[in-house]
MARVEX-701113 format. One line per 5 residues: number of its first residue (from 1); their letters; for each residue x, y, z of C-alpha. Coordinates in pm, 1 decimal. Example, Ala and Ser with C-alpha at 12.3 -4.5 7.8 and 13.67 -1.06 7.14 Angstrom:
<kekols>
1 = as = 1230.0/-450.0/780.0 | 1367.0/-106.0/714.0 $
</kekols>
This chain:
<kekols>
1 = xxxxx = -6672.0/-4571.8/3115.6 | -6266.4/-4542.4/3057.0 | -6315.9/-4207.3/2938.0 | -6561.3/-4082.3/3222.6 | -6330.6/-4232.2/3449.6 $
6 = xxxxx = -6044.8/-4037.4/3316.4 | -6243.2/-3696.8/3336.5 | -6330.0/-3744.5/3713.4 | -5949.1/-3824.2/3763.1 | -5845.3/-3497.6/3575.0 $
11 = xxxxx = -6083.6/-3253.6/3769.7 | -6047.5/-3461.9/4077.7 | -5877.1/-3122.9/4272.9 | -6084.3/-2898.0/4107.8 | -6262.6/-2777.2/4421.5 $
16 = xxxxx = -6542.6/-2578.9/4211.0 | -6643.1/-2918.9/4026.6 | -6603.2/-3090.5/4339.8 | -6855.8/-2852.3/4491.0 | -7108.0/-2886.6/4152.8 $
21 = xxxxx = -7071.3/-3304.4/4227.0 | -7156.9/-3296.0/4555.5 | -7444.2/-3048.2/4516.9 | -7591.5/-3311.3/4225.4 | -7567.9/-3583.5/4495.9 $
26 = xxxxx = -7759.2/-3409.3/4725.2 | -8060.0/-3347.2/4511.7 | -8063.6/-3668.0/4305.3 | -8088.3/-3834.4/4676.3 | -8364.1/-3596.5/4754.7 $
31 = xxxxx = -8560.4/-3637.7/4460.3 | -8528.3/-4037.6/4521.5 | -8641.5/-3984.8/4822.6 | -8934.6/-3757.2/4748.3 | -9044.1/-3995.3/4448.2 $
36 = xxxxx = -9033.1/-4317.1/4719.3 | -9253.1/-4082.4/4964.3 | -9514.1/-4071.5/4663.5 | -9463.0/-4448.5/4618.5 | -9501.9/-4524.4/4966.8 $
41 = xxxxx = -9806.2/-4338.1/5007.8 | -9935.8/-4507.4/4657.3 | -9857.9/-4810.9/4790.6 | -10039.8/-4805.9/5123.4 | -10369.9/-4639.9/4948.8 $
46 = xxxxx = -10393.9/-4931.7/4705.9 | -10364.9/-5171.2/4986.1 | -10559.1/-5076.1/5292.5 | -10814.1/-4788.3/5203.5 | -10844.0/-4904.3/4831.7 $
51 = xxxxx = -10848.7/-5323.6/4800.8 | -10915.6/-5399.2/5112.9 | -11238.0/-5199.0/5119.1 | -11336.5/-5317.9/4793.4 | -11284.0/-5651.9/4910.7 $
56 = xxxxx = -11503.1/-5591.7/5223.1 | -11763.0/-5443.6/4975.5 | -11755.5/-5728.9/4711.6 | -11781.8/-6003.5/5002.4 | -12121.8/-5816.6/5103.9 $
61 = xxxxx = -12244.6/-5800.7/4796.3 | -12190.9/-6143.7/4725.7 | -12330.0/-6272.5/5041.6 | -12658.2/-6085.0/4961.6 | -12664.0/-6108.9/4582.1 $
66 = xxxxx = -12741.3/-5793.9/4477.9 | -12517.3/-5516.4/4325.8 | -12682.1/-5235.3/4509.3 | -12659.1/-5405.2/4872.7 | -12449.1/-5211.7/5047.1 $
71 = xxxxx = -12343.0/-4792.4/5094.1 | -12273.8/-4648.3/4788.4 | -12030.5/-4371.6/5004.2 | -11815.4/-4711.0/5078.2 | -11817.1/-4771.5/4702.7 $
76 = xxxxx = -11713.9/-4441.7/4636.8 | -11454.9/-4440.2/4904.4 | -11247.0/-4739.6/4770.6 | -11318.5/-4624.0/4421.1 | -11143.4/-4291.8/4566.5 $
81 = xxxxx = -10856.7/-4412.5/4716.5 | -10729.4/-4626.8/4442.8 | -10772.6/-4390.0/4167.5 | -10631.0/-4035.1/4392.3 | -10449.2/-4252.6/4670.3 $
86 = xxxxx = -10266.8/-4471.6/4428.8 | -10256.3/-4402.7/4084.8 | -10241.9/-3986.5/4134.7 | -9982.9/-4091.3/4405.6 | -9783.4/-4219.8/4164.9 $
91 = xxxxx = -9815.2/-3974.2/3892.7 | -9758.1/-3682.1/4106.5 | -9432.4/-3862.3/4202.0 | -9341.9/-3945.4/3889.5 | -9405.1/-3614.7/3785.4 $
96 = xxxxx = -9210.7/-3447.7/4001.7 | -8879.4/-3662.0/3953.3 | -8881.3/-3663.0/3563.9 | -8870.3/-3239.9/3585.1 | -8480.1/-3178.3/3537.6 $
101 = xxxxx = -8337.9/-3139.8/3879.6 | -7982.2/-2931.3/3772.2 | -8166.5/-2583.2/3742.5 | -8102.1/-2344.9/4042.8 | -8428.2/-2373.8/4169.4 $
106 = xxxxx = -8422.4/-2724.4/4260.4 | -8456.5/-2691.1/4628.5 | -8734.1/-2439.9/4624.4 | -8906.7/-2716.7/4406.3 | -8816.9/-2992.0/4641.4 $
111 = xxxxx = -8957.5/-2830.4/4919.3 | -9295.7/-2737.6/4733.8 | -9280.2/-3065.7/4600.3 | -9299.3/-3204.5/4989.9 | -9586.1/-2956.9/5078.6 $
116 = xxxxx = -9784.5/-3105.1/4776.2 | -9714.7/-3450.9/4910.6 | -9837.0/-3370.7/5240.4 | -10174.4/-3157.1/5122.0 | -10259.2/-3486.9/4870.6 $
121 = xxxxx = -10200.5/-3736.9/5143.7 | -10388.8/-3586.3/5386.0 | -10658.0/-3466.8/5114.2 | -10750.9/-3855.7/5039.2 | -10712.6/-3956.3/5378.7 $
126 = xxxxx = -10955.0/-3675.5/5508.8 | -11183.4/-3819.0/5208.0 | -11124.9/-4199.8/5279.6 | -11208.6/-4181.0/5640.7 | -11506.6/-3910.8/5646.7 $
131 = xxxxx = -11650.1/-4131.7/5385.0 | -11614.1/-4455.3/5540.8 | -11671.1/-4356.0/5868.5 | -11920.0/-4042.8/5860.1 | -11692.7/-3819.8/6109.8 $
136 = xxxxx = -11774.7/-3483.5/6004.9 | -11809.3/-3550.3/5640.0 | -11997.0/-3241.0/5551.5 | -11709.2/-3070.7/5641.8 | -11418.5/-3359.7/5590.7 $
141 = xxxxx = -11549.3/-3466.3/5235.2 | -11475.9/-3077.4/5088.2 | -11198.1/-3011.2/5269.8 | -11045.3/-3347.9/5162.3 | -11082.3/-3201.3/4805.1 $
146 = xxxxx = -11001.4/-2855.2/4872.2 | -10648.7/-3030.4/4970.7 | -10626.1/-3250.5/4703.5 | -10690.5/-2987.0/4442.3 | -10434.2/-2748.9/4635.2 $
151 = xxxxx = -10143.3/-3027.8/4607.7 | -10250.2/-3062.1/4253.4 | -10221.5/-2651.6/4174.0 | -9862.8/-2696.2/4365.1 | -9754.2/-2982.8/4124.3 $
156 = xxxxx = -9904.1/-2808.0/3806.1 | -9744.7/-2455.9/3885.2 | -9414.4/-2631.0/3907.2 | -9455.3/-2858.9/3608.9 | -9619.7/-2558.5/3388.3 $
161 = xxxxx = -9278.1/-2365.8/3415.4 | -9084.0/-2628.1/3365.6 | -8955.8/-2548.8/2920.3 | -8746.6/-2824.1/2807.3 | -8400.4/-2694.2/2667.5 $
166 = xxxxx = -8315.9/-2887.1/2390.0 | -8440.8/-2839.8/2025.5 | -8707.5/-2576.6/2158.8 | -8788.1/-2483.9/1810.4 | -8884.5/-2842.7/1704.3 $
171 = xxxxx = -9225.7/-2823.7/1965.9 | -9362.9/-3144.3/2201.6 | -9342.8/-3489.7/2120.4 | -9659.1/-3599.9/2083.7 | -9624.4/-3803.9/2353.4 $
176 = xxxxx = -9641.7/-3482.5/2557.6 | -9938.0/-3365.0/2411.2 | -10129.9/-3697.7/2502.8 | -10004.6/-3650.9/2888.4 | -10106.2/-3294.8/2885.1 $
181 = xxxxx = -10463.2/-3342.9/2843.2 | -10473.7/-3652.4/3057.8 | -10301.2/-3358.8/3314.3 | -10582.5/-3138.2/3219.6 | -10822.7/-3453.1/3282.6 $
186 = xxxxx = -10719.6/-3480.9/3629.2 | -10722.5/-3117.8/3718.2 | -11079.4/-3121.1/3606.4 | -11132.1/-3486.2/3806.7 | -11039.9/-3285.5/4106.9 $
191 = xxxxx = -11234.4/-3007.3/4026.6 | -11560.4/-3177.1/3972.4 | -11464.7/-3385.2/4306.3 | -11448.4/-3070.2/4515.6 | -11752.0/-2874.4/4334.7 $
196 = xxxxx = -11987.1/-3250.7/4398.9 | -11825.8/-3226.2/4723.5 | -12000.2/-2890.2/4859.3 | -12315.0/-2982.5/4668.3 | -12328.9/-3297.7/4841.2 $
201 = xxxxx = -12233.1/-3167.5/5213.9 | -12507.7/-2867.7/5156.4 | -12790.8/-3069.8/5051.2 | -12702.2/-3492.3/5051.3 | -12811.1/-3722.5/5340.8 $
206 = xxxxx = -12440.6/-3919.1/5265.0 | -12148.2/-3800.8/5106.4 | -12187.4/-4016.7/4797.5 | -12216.9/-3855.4/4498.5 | -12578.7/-3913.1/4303.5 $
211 = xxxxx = -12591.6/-4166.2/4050.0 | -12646.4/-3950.0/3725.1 | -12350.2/-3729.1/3872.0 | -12132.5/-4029.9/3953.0 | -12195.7/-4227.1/3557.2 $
216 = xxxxx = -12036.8/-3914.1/3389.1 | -11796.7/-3868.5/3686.4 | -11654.4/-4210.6/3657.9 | -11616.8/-4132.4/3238.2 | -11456.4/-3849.7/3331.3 $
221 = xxxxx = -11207.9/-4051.7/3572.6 | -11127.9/-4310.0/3317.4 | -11073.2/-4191.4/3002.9 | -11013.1/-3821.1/3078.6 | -10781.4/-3857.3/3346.7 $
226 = xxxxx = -10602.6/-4268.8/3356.8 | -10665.9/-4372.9/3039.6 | -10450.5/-4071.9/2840.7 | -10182.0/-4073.7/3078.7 | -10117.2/-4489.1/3002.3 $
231 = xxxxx = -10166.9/-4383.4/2617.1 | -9865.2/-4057.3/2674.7 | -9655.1/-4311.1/2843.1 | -9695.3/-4591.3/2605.7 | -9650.8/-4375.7/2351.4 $
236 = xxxxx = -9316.4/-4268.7/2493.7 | -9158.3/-4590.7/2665.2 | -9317.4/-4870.5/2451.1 | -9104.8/-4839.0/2175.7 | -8778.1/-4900.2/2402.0 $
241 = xxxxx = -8933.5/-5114.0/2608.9 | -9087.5/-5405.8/2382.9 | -8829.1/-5307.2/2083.9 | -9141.7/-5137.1/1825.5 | -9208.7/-4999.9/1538.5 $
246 = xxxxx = -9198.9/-4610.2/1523.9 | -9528.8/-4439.2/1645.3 | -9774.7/-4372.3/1405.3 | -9796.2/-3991.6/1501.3 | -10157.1/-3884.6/1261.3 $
251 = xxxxx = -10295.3/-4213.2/1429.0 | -10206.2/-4092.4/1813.2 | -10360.0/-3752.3/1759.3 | -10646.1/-3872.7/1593.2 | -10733.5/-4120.7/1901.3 $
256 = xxxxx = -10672.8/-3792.3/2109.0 | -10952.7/-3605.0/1966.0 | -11160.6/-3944.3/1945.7 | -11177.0/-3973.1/2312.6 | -11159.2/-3627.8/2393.6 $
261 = xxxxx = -11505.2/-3603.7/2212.9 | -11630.9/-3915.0/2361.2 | -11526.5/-3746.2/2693.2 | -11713.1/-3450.9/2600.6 | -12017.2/-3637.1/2490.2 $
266 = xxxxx = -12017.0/-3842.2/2791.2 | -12029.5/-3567.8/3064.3 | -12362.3/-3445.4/2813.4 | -12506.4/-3791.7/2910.3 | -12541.5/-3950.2/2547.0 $
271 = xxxxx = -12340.2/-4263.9/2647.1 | -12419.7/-4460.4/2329.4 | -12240.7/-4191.9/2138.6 | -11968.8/-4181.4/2407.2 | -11865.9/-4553.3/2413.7 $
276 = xxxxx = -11893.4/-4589.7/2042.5 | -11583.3/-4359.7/2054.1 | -11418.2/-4502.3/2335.3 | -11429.1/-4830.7/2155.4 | -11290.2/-4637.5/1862.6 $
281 = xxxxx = -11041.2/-4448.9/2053.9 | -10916.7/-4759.8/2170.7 | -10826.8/-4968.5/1854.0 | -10703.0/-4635.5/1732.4 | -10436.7/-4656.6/2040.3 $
286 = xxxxx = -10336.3/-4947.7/1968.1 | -10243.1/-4872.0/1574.4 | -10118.4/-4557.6/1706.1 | -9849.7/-4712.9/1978.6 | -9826.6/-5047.0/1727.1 $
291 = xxxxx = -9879.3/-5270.6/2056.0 | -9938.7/-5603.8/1901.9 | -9724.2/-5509.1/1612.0 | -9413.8/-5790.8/1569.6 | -9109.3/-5599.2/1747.6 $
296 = xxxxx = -8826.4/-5468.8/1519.7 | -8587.7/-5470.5/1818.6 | -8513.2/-5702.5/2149.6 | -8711.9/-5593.1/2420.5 | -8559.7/-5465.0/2732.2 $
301 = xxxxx = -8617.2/-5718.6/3000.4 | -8313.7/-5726.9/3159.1 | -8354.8/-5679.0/3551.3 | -8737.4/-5781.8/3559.6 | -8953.3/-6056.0/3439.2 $
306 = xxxxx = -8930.7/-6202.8/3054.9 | -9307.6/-6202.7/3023.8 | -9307.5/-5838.6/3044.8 | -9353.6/-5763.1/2683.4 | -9709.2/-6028.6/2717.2 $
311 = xxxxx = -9834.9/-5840.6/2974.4 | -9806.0/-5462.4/2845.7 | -10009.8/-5612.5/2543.7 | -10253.7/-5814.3/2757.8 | -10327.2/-5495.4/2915.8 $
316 = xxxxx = -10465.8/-5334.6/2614.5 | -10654.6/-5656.6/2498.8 | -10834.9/-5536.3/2813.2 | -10868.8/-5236.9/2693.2 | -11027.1/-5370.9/2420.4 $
321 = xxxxx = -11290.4/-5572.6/2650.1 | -11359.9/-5232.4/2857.7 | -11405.4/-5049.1/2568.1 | -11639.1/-5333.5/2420.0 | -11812.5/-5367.9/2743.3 $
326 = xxxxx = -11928.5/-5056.8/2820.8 | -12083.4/-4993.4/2462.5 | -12292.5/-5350.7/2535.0 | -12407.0/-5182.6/2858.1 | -12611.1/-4935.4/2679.9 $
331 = xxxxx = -12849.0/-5237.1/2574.2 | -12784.9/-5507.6/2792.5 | -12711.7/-5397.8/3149.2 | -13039.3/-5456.3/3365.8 | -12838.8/-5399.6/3699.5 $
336 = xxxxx = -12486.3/-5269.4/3695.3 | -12341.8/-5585.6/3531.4 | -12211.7/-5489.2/3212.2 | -12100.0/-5193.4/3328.4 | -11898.0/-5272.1/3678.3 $
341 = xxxxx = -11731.9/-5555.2/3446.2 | -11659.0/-5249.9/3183.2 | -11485.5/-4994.3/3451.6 | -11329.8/-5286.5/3621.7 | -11157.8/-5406.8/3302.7 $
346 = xxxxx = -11088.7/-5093.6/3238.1 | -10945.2/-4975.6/3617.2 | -10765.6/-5338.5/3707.0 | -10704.4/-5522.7/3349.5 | -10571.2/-5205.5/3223.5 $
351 = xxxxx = -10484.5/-4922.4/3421.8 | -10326.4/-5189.8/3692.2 | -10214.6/-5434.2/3457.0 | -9978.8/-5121.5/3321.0 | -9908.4/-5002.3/3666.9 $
356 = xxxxx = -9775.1/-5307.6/3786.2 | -9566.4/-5420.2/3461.7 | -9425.7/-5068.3/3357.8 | -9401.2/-4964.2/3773.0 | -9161.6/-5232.4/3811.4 $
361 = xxxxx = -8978.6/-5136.5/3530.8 | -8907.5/-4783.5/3581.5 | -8991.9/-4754.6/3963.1 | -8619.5/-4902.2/4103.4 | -8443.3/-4701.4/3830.4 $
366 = xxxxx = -8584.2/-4412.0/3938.7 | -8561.9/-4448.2/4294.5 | -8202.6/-4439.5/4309.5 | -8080.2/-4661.0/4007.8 | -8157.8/-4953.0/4212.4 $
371 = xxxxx = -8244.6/-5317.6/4032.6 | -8565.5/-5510.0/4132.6 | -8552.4/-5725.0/4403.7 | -8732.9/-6024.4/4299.2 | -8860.5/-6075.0/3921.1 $
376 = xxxxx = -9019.1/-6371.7/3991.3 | -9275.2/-6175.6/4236.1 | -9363.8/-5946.3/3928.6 | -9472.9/-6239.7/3708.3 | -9656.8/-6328.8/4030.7 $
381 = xxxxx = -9838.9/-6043.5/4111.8 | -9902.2/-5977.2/3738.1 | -10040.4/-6332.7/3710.0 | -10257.3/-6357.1/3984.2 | -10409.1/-5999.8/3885.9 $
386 = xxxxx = -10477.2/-6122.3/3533.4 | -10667.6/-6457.7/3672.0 | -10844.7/-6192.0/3939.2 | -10935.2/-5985.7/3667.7 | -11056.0/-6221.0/3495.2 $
391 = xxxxx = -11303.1/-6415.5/3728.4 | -11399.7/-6047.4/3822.9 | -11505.1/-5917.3/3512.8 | -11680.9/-6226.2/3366.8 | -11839.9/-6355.0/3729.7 $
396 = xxxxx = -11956.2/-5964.9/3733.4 | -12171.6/-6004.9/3397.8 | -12304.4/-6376.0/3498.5 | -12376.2/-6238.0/3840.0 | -12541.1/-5914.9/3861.2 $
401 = xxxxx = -12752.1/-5984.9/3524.6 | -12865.7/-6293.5/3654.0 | -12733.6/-6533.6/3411.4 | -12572.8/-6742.6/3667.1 | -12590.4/-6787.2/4037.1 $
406 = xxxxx = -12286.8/-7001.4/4130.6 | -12098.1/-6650.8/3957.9 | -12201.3/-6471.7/4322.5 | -12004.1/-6732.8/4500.3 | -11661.2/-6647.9/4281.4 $
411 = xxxxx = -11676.4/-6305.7/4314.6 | -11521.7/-6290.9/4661.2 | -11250.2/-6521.0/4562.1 | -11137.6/-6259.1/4242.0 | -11172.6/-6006.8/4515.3 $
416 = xxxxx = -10891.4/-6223.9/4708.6 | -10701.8/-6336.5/4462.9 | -10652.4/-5973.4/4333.4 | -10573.1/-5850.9/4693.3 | -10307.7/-6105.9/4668.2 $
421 = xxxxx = -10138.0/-5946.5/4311.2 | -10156.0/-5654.4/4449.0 | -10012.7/-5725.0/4782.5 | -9745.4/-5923.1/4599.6 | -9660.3/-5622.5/4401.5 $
426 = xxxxx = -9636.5/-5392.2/4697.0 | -9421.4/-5641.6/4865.4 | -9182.2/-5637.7/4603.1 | -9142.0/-5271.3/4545.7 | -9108.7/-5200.0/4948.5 $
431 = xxxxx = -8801.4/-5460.9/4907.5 | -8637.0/-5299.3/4581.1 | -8657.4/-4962.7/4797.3 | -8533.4/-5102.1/5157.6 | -8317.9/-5426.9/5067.2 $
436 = xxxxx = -8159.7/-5332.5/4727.8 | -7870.9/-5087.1/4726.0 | -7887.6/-4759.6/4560.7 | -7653.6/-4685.2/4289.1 | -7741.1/-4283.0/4216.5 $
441 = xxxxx = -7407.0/-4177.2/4381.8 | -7269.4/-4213.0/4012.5 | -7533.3/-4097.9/3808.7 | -7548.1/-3722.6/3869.5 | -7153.7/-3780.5/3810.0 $
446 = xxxxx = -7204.6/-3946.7/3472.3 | -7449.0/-3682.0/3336.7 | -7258.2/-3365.5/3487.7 | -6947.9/-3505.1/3307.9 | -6998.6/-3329.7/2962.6 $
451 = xxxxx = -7062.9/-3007.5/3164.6 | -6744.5/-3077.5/3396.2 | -6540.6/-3085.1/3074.2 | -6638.3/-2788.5/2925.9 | -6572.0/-2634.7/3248.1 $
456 = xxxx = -6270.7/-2734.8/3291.9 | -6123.2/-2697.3/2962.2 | -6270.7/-2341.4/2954.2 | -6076.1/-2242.8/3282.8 $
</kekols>
């Protein structure tokens, strides 16, 4: 810091590096503040349109026993606006901030980066209402994709010129690879949304998608599109993060081309073949990423919760149930038992499990180098989701097959209980971004510093 300190003292006058400074202020503030736009919008689509729906859904289906009791367009809706309205909220934000911003281009990209946010958010909320609400939805329900997919061509054509600088002869981490075909996943998630979308508004009496069209859809959703991009990002932070061994590089690209076929096969309908190597894909992850491997280094906890290191793992022991779940299915499920408990231990114990322990350890850093506001609330939130989960997943089996009838009564209070954890989690990111104070004025200094040097010296 001494030495940084004495650069910035010696090309304090310099009015050209004074110039470069302030113009890396400006866009590291803008990119914060496009990133907590994406956030924002993530976070109000997993509240409102997403859990709270699914709560109103799970509460009728409880009250009348029976999985199939109530629209499967409402279904569909919440199932919509948490996977596009939060999780690709996220992502796309996320996306957009990690591209380097010190390229001359950066505020063309910043304002195409604000188009896409505006095309996606009103894409899912066109979807989310026309769905819920039947105004218009033969027109609404394609449109809302035709947006979507737009916002998504923005973000790709930006991201898809983006060549990283250093070492270009050494190729992609593999890390990269596994985020490139989850990237591919969700272009072809948005795809299929928009081409089901016409078909349905042509010839449906709803705008839910068929069932036989919505099975492969939904394996499509999960483990071409979520599941890779929590494998790329595991594979890339987890070693940091919970202090592990290297990554087992033959293992990750292996469980690549695992689920990629199981993808594959899914979409041809042979789902005993596809959840064999899901399940496969799966354990191959986790000797991939070395997950519940002893750690060679401390983890890095500082700022958040201790238990962060037990959650990232219970996340893929979840995984592991999904995985394990959904193969079952194929022989046991009667009525949508085994296989609601598989996507939602696949959706909430592992896809949210990961969003809300690795969120809240990235997000504030991100957004401005700002610390999180209250660790306590992220053992919280990532407590009550885990009990939620849980009661879900297990009351959903009991339930739905029959096996139990006092299960119907406790699925409405999982329903609650995860509202809560998720609620919780919201709460505590919306106070990192407003209460906590943003520390980014230095960090475009500390990077440029190097640069400034050269500069200077040079001259």
């Amino acid at each position: 810091m001494a030495a940084e300190r004495a650069t910035m003292k010696k090309f304090k006058g310099d009015p050209e590096i004074a110039k470069a400074l302030q113009e890396m202020r400006s866009r590291e503030s803008a990119m914060s503040r496009l990133l907590m736009a994406f956030i924002g919008t993530g976070i109000f689509f997993m509240v409102f349109p997403g859990t709270l729906l699914g709560v109103w859904n799970l509460l009728q289906i409880s009250g009348k026993e029976q999985g199939g009791a109530i629209s499967a367009s409402w279904v569909q809706a919440h199932g919509h606006a948490q996977v596009f309205g939060w999780i690709g909220s996220f992502l796309l934000g996320i996306g957009f901030y990690s591209i380097p911003k010190l390229k001359e281009s950066a505020a063309k990209m910043i304002r195409a980066a604000w188009a896409c946010w505006a095309l996606w958010t009103l894409g899912v909320s066109l979807r989310w209402v026309s769905s819920v609400y039947l105004i218009e939805w033969r027109r609404l329900v394609p449109l809302g994709g035709a947006l979507e997919l737009t916002a998504f061509l923005i973000f790709f054509s930006i991201v898809s010129g983006h060549r990283p600088k250093d070492n270009p002869q050494s190729g992609l981490e593999p890390w990269v690879w596994v985020v490139m075909t989850a990237t591919f996943g969700f272009l072809f998630s948005l795809v299929g949304n928009l081409v089901e979308s016409i078909r349905v508004a042509r010839h449906g009496t709803d705008p839910a998608f068929p069932h036989g069209f919505d099975q492969r859809y939904l394996a499509l959703l999960g483990w071409g599109f979520l599941v890779p991009f929590v494998w790329g990002f595991s594979a890339k932070w987890m070693r940091v993060f919970l202090g592990l061994p290297a990554l087992r590089r033959k293992y990750l690209k292996v469980t690549v081309a695992c689920n990629l076929a199981g993808v594959g096969i899914a979409l041809a309908g042979w789902f005993v073949a596809a959840t064999a190597l899901f399940l496969i894909a799966a354990c191959l992850s986790i000797a991939a990423i070395r997950i519940f491997e002893r750690n060679v280094q401390e983890p890095k906890t500082k700022g958040i919760h201790k238990s962060f290191p037990v959650f990232v793992r219970l996340a893929y022991v979840w995984l592991l149930i999904a995985a394990s779940l959904g193969l079952a299915g194929n022989w046991l499920d009667t009525s949508g038992g085994f296989w609601g408990a598989s996507r939602h231990a696949l959706t909430v114990g592992f896809i949210a499990t990961m969003v809300l322990a690795v969120g809240q350890r990235i997000l504030p850093a991100f957004a401005g180098m700002r610390v999180l506001w209250s660790p306590r609330l992220m053992f919280a939130g990532l407590f009550l989701l885990t009990i939620g989960c849980s009661l879900r997943v297990s009351c959903e089996v009991l339930a739905y097959q029959g096996y139990a009838a006092w299960a119907w009564r406790v699925l409405p209070v999982s329903a609650l209980v995860e509202l809560t954890a998720l609620s919780v989690f919201a709460a505590n990111l919306v106070c990192t971004f407003v209460l906590q104070p943003s520390h980014a004025v230095n960090e475009p200094m500390m990077v440029a510093l190097p640069q400034i040097a050269t500069l200077g010296e040079s001259r």
